[in-house]
Structure formats: C-alpha cells, structure tokens
C-alpha positions as a Markdown table, in Angstrom:
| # | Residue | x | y | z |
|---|---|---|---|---|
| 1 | Unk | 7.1 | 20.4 | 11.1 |
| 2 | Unk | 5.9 | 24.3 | 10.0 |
| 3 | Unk | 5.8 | 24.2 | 6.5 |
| 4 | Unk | 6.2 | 27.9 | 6.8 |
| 5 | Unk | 9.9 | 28.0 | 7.9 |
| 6 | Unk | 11.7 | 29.8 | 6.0 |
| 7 | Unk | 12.8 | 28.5 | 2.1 |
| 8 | Unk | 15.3 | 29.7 | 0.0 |
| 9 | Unk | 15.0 | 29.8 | -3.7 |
| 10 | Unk | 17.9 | 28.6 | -5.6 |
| 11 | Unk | 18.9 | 31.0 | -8.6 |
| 12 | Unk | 22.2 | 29.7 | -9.5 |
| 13 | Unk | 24.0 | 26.1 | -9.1 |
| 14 | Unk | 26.8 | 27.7 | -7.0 |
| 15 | Unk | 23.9 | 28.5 | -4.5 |
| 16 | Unk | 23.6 | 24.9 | -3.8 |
| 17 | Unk | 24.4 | 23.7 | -0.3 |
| 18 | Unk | 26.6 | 20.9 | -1.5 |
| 19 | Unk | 28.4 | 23.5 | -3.4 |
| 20 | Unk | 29.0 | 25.3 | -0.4 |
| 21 | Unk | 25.5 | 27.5 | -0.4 |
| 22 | Unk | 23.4 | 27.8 | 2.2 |
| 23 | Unk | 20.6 | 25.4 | 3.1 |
| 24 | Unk | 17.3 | 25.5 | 1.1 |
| 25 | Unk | 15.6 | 24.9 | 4.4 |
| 26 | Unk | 16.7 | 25.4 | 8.2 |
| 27 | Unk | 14.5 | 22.2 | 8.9 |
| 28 | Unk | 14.2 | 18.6 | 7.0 |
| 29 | Unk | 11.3 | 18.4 | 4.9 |
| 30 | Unk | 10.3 | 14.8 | 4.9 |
| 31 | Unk | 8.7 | 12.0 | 3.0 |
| 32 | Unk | 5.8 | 10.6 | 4.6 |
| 33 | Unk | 5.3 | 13.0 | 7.3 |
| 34 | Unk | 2.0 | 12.2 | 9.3 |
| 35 | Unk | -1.3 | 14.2 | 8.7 |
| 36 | Unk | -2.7 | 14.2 | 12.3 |
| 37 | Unk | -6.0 | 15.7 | 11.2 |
| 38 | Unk | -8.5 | 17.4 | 14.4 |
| 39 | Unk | -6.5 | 17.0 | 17.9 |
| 40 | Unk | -10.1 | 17.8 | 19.7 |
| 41 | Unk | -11.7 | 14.9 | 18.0 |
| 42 | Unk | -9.0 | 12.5 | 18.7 |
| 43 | Unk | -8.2 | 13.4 | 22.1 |
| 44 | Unk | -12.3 | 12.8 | 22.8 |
| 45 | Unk | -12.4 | 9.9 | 21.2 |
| 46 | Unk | -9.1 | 9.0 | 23.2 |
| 47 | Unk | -11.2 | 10.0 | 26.2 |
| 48 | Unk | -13.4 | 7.6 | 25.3 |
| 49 | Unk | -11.2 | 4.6 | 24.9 |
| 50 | Unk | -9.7 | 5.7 | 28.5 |
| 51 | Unk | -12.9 | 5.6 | 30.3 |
| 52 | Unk | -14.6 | 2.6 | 28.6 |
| 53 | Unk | -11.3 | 0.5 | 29.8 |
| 54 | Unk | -11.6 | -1.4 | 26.4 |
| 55 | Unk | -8.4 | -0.8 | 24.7 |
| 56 | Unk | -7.7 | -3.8 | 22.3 |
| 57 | Unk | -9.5 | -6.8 | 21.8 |
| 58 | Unk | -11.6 | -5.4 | 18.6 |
| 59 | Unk | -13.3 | -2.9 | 20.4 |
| 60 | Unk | -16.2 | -0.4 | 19.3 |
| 61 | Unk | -13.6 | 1.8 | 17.6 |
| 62 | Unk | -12.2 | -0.9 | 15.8 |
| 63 | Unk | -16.2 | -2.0 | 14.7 |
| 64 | Unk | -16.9 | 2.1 | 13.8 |
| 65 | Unk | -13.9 | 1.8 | 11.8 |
| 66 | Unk | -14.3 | -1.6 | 10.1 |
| 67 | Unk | -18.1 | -0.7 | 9.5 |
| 68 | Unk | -16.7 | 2.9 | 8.1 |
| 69 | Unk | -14.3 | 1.9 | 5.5 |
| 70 | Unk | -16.5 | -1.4 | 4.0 |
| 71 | Unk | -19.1 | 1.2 | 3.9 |
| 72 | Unk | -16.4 | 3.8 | 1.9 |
| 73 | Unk | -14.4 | 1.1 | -0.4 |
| 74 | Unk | -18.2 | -0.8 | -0.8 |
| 75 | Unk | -16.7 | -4.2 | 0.5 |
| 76 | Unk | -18.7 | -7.2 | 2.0 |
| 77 | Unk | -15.6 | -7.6 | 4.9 |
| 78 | Unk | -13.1 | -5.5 | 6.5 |
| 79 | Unk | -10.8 | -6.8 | 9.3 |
| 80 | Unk | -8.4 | -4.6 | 10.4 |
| 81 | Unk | -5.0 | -5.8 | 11.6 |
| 82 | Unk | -2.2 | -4.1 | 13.5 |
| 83 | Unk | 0.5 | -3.5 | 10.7 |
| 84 | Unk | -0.4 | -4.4 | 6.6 |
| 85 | Unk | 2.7 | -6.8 | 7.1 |
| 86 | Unk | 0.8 | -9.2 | 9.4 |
| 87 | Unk | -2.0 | -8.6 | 7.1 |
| 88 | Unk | -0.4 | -10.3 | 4.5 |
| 89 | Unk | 0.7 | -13.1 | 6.6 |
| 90 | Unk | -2.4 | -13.8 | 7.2 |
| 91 | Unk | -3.8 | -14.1 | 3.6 |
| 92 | Unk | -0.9 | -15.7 | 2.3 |
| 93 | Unk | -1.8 | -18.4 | 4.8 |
| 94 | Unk | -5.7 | -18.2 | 4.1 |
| 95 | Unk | -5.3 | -18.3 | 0.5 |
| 96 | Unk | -2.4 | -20.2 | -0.9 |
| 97 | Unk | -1.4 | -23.5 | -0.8 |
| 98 | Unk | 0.7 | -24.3 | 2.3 |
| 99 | Unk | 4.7 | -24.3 | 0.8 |
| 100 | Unk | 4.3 | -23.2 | -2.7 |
| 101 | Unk | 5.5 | -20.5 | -4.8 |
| 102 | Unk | 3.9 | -17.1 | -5.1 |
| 103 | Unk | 4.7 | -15.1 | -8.1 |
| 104 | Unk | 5.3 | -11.6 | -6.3 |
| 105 | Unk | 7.0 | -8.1 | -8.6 |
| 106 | Unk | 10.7 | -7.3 | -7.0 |
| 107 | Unk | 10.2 | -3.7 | -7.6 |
| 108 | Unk | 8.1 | -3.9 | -4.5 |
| 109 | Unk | 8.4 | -2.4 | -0.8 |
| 110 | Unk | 10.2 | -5.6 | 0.5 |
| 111 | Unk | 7.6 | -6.7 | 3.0 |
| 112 | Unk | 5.7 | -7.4 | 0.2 |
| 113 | Unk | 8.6 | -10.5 | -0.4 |
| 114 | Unk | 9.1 | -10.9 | 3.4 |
| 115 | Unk | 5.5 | -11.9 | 4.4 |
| 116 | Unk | 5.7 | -14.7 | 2.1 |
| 117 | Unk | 9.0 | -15.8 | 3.0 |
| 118 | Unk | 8.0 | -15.5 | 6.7 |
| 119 | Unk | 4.7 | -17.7 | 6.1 |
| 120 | Unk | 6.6 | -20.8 | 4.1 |
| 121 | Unk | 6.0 | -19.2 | 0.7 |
| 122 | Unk | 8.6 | -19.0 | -1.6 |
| 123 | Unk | 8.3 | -15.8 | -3.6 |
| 124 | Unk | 9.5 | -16.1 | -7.6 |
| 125 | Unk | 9.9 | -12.3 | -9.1 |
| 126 | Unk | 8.1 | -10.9 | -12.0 |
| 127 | Unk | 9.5 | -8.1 | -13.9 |
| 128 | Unk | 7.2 | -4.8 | -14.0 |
| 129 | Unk | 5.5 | -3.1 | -17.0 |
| 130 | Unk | 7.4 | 0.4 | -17.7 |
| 131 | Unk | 3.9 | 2.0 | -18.5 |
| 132 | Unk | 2.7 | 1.0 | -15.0 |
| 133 | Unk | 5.4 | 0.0 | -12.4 |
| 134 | Unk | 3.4 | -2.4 | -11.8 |
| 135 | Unk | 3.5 | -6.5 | -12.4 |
| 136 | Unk | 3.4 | -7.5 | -15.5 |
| 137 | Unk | 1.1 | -10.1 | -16.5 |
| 138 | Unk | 2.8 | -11.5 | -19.2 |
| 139 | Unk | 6.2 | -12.1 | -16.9 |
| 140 | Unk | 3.6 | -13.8 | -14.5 |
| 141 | Unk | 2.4 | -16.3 | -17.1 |
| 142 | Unk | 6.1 | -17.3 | -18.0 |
| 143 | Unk | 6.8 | -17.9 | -14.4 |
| 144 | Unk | 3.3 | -20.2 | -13.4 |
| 145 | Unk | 4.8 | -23.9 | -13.3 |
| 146 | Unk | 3.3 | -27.0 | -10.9 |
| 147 | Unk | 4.8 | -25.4 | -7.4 |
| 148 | Unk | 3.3 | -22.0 | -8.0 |
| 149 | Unk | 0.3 | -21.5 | -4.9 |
| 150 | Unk | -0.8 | -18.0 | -5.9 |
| 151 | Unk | -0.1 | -14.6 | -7.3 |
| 152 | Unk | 0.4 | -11.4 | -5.3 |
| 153 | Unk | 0.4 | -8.4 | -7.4 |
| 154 | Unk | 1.1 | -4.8 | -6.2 |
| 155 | Unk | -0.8 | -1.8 | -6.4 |
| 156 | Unk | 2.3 | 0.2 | -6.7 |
| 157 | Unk | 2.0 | 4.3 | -6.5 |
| 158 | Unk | -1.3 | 3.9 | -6.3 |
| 159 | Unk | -1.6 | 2.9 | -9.4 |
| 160 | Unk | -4.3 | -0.2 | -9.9 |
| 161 | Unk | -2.5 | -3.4 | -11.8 |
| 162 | Unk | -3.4 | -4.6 | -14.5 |
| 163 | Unk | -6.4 | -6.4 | -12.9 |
| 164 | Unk | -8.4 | -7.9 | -15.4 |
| 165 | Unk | -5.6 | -9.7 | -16.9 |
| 166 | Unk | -4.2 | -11.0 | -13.8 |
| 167 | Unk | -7.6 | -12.1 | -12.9 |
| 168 | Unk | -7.9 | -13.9 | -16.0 |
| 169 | Unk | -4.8 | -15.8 | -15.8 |
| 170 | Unk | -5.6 | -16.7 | -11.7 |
| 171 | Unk | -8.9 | -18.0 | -12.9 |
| 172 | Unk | -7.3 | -19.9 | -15.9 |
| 173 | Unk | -4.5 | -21.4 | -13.9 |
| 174 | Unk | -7.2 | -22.2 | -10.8 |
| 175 | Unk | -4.8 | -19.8 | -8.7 |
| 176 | Unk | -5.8 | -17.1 | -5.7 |
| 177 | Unk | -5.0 | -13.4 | -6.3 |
| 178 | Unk | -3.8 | -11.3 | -4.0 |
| 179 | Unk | -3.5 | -7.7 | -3.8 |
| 180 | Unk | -0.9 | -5.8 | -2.0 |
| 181 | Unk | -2.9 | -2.1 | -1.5 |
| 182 | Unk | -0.7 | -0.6 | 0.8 |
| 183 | Unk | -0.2 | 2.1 | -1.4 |
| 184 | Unk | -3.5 | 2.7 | -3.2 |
| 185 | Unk | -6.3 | 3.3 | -0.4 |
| 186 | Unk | -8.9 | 5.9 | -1.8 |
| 187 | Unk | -7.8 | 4.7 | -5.6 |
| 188 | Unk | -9.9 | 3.5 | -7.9 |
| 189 | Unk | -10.1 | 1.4 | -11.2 |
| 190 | Unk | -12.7 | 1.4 | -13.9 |
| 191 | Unk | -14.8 | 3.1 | -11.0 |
| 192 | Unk | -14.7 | 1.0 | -8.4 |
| 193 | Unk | -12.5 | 1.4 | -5.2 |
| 194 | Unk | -9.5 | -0.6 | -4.8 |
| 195 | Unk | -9.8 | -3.3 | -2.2 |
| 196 | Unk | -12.6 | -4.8 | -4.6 |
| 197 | Unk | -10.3 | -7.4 | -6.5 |
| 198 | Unk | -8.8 | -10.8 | -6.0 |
| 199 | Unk | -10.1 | -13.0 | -3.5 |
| 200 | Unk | -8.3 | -10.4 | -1.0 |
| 201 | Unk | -6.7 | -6.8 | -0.7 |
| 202 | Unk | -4.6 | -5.7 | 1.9 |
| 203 | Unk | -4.3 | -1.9 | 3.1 |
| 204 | Unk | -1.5 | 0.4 | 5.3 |
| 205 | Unk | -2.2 | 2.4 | 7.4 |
| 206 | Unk | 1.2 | 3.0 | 8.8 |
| 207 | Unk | 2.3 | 6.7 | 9.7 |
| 208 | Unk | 3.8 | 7.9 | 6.9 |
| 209 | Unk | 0.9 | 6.9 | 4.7 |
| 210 | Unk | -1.9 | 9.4 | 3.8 |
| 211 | Unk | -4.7 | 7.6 | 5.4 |
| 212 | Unk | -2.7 | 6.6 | 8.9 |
| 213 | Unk | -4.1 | 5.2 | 12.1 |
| 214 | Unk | -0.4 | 5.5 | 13.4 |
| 215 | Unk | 0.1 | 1.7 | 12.8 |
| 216 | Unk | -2.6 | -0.7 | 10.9 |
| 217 | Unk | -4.0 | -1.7 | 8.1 |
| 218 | Unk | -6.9 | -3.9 | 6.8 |
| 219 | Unk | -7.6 | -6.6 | 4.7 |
| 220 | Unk | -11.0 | -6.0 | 2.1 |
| 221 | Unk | -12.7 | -8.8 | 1.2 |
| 222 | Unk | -16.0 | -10.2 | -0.8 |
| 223 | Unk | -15.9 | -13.8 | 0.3 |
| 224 | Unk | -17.6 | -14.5 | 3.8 |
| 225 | Unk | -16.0 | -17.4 | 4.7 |
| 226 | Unk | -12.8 | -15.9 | 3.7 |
| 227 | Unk | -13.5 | -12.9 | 6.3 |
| 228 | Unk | -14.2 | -15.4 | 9.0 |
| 229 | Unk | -11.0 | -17.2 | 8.7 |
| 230 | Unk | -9.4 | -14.1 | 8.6 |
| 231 | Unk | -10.8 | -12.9 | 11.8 |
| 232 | Unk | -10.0 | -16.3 | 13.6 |
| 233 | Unk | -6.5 | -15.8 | 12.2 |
| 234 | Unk | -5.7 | -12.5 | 13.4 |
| 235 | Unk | -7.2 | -13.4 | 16.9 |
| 236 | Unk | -4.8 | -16.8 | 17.6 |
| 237 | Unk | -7.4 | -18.9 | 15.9 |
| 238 | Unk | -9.7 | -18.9 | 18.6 |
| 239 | Unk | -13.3 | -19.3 | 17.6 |
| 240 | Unk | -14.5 | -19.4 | 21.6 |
| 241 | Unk | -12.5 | -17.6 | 25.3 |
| 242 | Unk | -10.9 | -20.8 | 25.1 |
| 243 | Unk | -10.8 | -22.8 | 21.7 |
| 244 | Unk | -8.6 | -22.4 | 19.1 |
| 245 | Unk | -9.4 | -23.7 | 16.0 |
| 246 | Unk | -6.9 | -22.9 | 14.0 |
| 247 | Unk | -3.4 | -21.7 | 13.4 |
| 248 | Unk | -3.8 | -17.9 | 14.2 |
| 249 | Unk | -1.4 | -14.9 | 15.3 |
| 250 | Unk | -2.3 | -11.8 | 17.0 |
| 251 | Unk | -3.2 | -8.9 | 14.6 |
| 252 | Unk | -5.5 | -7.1 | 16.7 |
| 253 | Unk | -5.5 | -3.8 | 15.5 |
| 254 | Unk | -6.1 | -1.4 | 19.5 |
| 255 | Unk | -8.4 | 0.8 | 20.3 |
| 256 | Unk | -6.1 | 3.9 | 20.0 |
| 257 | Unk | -5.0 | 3.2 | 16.7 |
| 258 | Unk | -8.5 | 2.3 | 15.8 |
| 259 | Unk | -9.2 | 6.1 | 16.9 |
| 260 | Unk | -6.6 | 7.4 | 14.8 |
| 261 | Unk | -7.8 | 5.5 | 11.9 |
| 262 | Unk | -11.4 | 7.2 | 12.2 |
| 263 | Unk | -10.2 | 11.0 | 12.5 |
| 264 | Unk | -7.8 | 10.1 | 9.4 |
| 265 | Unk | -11.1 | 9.2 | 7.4 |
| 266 | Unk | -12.8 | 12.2 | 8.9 |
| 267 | Unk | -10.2 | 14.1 | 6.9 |
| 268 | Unk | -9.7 | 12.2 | 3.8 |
| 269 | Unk | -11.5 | 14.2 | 1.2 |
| 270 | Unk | -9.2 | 16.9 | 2.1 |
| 271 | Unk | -6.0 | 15.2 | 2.5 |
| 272 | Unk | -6.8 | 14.0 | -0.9 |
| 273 | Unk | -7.2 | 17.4 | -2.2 |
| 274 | Unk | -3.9 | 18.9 | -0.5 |
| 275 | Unk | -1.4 | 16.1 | -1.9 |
| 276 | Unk | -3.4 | 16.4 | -5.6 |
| 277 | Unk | -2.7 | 20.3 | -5.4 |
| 278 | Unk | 1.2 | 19.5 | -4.3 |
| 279 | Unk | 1.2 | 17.2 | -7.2 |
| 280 | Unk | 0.1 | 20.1 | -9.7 |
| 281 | Unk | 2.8 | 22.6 | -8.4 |
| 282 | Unk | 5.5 | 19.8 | -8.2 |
| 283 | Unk | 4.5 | 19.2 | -12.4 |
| 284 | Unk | 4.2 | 23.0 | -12.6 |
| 285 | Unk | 7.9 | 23.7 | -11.4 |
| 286 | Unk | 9.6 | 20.5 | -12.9 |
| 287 | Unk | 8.1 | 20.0 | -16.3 |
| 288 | Unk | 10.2 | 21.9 | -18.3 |
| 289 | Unk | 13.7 | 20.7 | -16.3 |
| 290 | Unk | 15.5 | 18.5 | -18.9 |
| 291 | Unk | 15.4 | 14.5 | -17.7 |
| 292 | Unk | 13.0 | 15.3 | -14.8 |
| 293 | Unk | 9.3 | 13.3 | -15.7 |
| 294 | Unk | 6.8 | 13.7 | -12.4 |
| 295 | Unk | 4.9 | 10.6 | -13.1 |
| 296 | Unk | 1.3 | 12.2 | -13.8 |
| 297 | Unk | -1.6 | 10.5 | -12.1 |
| 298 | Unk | -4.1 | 12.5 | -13.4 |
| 299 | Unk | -7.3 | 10.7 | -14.5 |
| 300 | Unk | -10.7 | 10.0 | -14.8 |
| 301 | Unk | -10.3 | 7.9 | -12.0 |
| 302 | Unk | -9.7 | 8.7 | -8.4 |
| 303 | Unk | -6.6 | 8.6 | -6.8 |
| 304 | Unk | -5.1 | 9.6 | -3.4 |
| 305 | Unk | -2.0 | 11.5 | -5.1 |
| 306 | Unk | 0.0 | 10.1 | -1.8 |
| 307 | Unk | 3.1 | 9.8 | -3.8 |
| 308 | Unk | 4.9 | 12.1 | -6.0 |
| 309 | Unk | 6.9 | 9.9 | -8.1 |
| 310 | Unk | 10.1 | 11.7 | -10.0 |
| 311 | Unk | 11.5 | 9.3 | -13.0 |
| 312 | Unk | 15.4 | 11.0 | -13.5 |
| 313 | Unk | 16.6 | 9.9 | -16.9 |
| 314 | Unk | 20.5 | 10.8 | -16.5 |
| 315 | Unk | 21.2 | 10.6 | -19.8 |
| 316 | Unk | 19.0 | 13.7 | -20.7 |
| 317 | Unk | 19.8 | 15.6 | -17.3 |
| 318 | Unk | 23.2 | 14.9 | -16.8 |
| 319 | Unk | 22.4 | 14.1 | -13.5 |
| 320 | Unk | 21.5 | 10.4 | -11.7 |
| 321 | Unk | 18.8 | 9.9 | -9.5 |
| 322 | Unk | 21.4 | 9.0 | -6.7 |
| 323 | Unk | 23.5 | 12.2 | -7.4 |
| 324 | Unk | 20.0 | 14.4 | -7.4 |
| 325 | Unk | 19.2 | 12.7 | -3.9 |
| 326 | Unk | 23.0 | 13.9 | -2.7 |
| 327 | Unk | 22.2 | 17.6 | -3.6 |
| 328 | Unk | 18.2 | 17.2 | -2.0 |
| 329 | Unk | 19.6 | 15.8 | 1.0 |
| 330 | Unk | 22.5 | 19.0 | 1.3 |
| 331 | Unk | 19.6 | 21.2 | 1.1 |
| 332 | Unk | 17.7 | 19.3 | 4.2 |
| 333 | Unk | 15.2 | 17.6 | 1.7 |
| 334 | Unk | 14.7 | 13.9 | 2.2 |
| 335 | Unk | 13.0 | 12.2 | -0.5 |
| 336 | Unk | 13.0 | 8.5 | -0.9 |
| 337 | Unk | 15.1 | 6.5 | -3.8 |
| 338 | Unk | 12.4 | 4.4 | -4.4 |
| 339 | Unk | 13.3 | 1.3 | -4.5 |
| 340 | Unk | 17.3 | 1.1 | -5.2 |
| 341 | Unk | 17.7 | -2.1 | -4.2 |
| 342 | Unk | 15.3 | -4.9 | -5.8 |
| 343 | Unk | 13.8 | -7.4 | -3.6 |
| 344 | Unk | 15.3 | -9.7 | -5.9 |
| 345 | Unk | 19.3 | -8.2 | -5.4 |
| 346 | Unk | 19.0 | -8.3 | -1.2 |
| 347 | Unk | 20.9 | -10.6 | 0.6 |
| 348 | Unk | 17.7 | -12.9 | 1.2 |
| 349 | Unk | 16.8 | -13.8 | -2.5 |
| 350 | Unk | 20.1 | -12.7 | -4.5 |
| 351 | Unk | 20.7 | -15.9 | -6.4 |
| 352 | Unk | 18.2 | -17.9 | -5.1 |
| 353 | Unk | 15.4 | -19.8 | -7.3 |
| 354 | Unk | 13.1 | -16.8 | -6.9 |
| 355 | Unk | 14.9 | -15.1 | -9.8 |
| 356 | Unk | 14.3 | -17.2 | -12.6 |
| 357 | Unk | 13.5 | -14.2 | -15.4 |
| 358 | Unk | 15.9 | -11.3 | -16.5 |
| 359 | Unk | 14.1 | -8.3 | -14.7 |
| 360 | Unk | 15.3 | -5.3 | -16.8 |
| 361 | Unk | 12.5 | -3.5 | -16.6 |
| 362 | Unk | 12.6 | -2.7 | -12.2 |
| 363 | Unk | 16.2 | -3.0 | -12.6 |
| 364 | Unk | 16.1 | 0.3 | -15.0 |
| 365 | Unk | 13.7 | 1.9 | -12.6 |
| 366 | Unk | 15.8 | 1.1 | -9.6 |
| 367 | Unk | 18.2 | 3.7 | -11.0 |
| 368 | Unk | 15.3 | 6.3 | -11.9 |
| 369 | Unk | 12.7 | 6.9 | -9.5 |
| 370 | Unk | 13.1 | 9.1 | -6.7 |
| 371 | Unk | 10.3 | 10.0 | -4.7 |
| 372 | Unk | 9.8 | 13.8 | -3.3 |
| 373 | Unk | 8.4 | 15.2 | 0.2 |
| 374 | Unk | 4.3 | 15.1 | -0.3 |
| 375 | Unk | 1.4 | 15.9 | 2.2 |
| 376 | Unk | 1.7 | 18.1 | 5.1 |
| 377 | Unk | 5.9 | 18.6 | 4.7 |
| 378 | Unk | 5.2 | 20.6 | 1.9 |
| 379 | Unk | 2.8 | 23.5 | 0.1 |
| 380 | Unk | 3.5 | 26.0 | -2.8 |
| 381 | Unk | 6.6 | 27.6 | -1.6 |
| 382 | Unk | 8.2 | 24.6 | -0.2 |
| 383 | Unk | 8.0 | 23.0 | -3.4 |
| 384 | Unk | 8.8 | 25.7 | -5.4 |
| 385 | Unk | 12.7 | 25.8 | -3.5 |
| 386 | Unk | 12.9 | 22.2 | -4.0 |
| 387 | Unk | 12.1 | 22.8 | -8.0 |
| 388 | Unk | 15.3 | 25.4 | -8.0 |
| 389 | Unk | 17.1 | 22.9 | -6.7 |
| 390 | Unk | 16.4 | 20.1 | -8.9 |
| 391 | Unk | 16.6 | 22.8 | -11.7 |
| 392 | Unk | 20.1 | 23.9 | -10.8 |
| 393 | Unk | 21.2 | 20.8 | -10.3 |
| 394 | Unk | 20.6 | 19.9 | -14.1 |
| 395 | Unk | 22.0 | 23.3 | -14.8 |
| 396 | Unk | 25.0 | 22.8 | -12.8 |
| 397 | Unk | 25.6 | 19.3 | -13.7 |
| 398 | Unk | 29.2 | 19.3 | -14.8 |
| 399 | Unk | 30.3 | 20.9 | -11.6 |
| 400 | Unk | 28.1 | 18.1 | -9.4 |
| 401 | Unk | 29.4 | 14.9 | -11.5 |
| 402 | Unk | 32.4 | 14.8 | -9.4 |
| 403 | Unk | 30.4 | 14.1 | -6.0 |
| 404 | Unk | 28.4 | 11.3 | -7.6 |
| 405 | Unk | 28.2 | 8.4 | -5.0 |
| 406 | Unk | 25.6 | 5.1 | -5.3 |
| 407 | Unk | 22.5 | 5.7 | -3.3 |
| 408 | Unk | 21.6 | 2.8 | -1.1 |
| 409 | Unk | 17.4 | 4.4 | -0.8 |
C-alpha cells in the first residue's frame, strides 16, 4: 500500500464514515503490513538460490542467517524453523516432561496454547500482571502442583517478563522455562537481547511481524545439547541420510525464506527507527483524548516498537474498545482487538481443567486493548487522520453508543 494516498482529517464527529461521512482513507490501512526492505538485494540473493539448485534442506542462506542472528542476539545456538508454531512444538517436546502440564498466560496469541495442546501438553492459564501484560509470577506459583512439566511465559508486546522471578521459581520447582518471543525480536532486558533466557526462546518471523522472512522463525538457545536435539527434531530426527534417531517433524525453514530473513536484518536498524517514530506521533495525537492510553515503551532499553498498543478505558471515553474498532474499520482502518477472546474462553479450553484461577486481570484487558496500523501502513499524516478519528469518536460518543456491537478481534 502507498502510504501517500490521500487522508482526510476528521474535524467534527458527523464527519465520521459510520455517521454517514466520507472515508478517512480510499485504501485499508493495515496492521502488520510487510516491510519488504531492498528488492535488488533480494531478487540477487533469489538468483542465487535459483542457480545453486539448493532450495531447502538448511541451505547456505539458512547458515548466513543462523550465523547472522546468534551473532546479533549473542546466543550460543540458532535453528531456524519454518513457522514459530512448529518452533514451539519442538521445544515443548525437547524440554518438558512428556504429558504434563505447562503453565502458559491466556492473554496470549492462541498458538502459544495450541502448540502445547498439539504436543500432549496440557496448558493451565495464569492470569497477567496489569503493569506488564505479561505472566505473572505469582499466579504461576499458585498453579505449580505434581503434574506441572514446565512453564512457558510470553514476551508479550515486546515487552520482556518478568524473567528473574520466573527463573527463580523454574529453578526452585526443578522446572524448564520457556519463552514465547514471537513478539519481542530486537528487545532487550537489563541489556541483554531477548532470546538469552530460559533454557529456550522461540522467535516469528511471520509476515506481518517487523523482522519477517515471509514465514519462519527461530528458536535461541545457550545449551549445546539442547541445539542438537533441536536440529534432529526439526529435520525428522534423523541424525544420518537414513537414521532417525528420534521423534522429529519437518521445520526446515527454505532457502527463499531464509533470503528474506537476511534482507529483513539488513534493514533492521531502520525499521526499528520508522515504527519508534510512528509510536511518538501516535502518543503525540492521542495523549490528551480522554480514555485513550498508547501503552509507552519508551526506555532505557531497546525495543523494536513493532506494536502500538491502545488501552480504551470506556468509562473515561464513553466509548469501548469494540465500538472504537466499528468507527476505525468505517474509515478503512483495521487495527487488531487484541486479544478479545482469551485462550482460556475458546471452545478448546472453556471449562476445561486448564482454568483453575479467576483471570480478571486478561479478562479486563480483553475488553481494552486495541492495537493500531504500525510500520510501513502508516507515517505522520496517516496517523494523524486516524488520531481525528479516535478523537471524534470520544467527542461524538453519545451519538455512536447506539451502534455498539461485541468485537469478536
């Protein structure tokens, strides 16, 4: 999409489209719209992969980019895999007890729940910290009992957990940790890059991330023998052409994607930069808009600013998250409602033993959190007709409250 298509600035609420105005934007701006980075560069490096023939089977762009990013995160081991997803099959199955329990957060992208489920793991939810988002580590200690294998704790917004204290009740309980970083590549805690912590991390590199290799990810690592299971695992098991040794699947991450991956990393300083900027204007044009709280990531830490994160307190704004996503949407703005539906209230684990805590906390964010249109869909103007939206909105909320209708993300 040309983020230069046209915009249109909203100056009172009966210029709304859902009030009958006209559109903010002739085109949809999107969440997680791809950053290609330099055509030339991939297309030669595509080239490349053409004429060598070698186009999966951990190939020399698969090596240069395994060698690149334990060189950038400063990890012994990187194995990239072809989706995060199968990632964390993999290290559910390398690290945890074989049928146990793994304490997991419900306010969670649901694969996070899924590849445990998938693996023989039962997941049992832990409510988040409202600070963080993130996994709370005293829920976590209520919920460890004999049948629990493992934690698996999200990095979520790219925000770190709270890693020091889950890693000192994994060590006390003699459990594995597990990181889900899909969200946090480039972030870092108490200086160091995430993808350092836990016996394993696991990375996305799926389109509509920052960082994309069009489908991927990769699991970080400090433990060696760790790393070589892993890269048995993701190759059916087999340790020789024709021995396998163990239980494996086939998470090859190819060639292509592999060449992806590397032009993506070529570009990430300034991807970085683009989506922190973004973040400054969206906190520019919605900070003084009653019940509208851009979750500030600013630090002295670094962070990849991939998501901006919009907390919608109705009570304040007169307007719900799910109504705000109505009047977005009208205008050809689609944000996500981040995440709507807990793991924990989908049809899979809904009254099953993986809810065993009240889980107020993500079941009050459910309702709150909407995320906006980052990266490439946007830049100053863009953002500044979807902040006259959002601020009309509030301003016309009386007239809105009648086309207020659940959001279902």
């Amino acid at each position: 999409m040309d983020s230069s298509a046209p915009s249109r600035i909203k100056r009172a609420p009966e210029d709304l489209a859902i009030l009958g105005g006209p559109r903010a934007f002739d085109d949809r701006v999107v969440l997680g719209q791809p950053n290609i980075g330099d055509r030339a560069k991939l297309h030669a490096r595509l080239d490349a992969i053409l004429d060598s023939k070698w186009l999966t089977n951990v190939g020399p762009k698969v090596q240069e980019l395994e060698k690149r990013l334990a060189q950038y995160l400063g990890v012994e081991h990187c194995i990239t895999v072809c989706n995060a997803t199968i990632g964390l099959q993999m290290v559910a199955r390398a690290c945890f007890r074989p049928g146990g329990e793994v304490i997991a957060p419900s306010f969670t992208f649901v694969a996070t729940c899924h590849a445990l489920s998938w693996t023989g793991y039962s997941p049992v939810f832990g409510d988040v910290s409202p600070q963080t988002h993130n996994l709370d580590p005293a829920s976590v200690e209520s919920l460890i009992c004999e049948n629990t294998a493992g934690i698996l704790a999200v990095h979520l917004w790219g925000r770190p957990a709270q890693v020091e204290e889950l890693e000192r009740i994994a060590k006390r309980h003699k459990l594995p940790l597990v990181f889900d970083a899909a969200h946090a590549f480039a972030c870092t805690h108490r200086g160091k890059q995430v993808g350092n912590f836990g016996d394993a991390e696991v990375l996305s590199f799926h389109a509509t991330k920052f960082f994309n290799s069009f489908e991927g990810g990769a699991i970080v690592t400090h433990d060696g023998a760790l790393a070589a299971k892993l890269r048995l695992m993701r190759n059916f098991g087999f340790s020789s052409q024709d021995l396998s040794t163990i239980v494996g699947t086939n998470g090859k991450m190819s060639e292509i994607s592999a060449a992806m991956g590397l032009g993506s990393l070529d570009i990430i300083e300034s991807t970085i930069e683009k989506n922190r900027r973004n973040q400054e204007e969206y906190r520019k044009q919605l900070d003084n808009i009653p019940g509208m709280t851009v979750v500030n990531f600013e630090s002295s830490e670094k962070h990849n600013f991939q998501y901006v994160v919009l907390e919608v307190d109705e009570k304040t704004a007169r307007v719900s998250r799910d109504l705000l996503k109505q009047v977005l949407e009208a205008e050809n703005v689609f944000g996500r409602a981040y995440f709507s539906i807990g793991c924990h209230e989908m049809a899979p684990y809904a009254g099953s033993t993986a809810v065993r805590i009240p889980l107020s906390e993500s079941e009050r964010l459910s309702k709150r959190i909407y995320v906006l249109p980052n990266g490439s869909a946007v830049d100053r103007d863009r953002i500044a007709a979807i902040g006259s939206v959002i601020r009309q909105a509030v301003v016309g909320a009386e007239q809105l409250r009648h086309l207020a209708r659940p959001s279902v993300g």
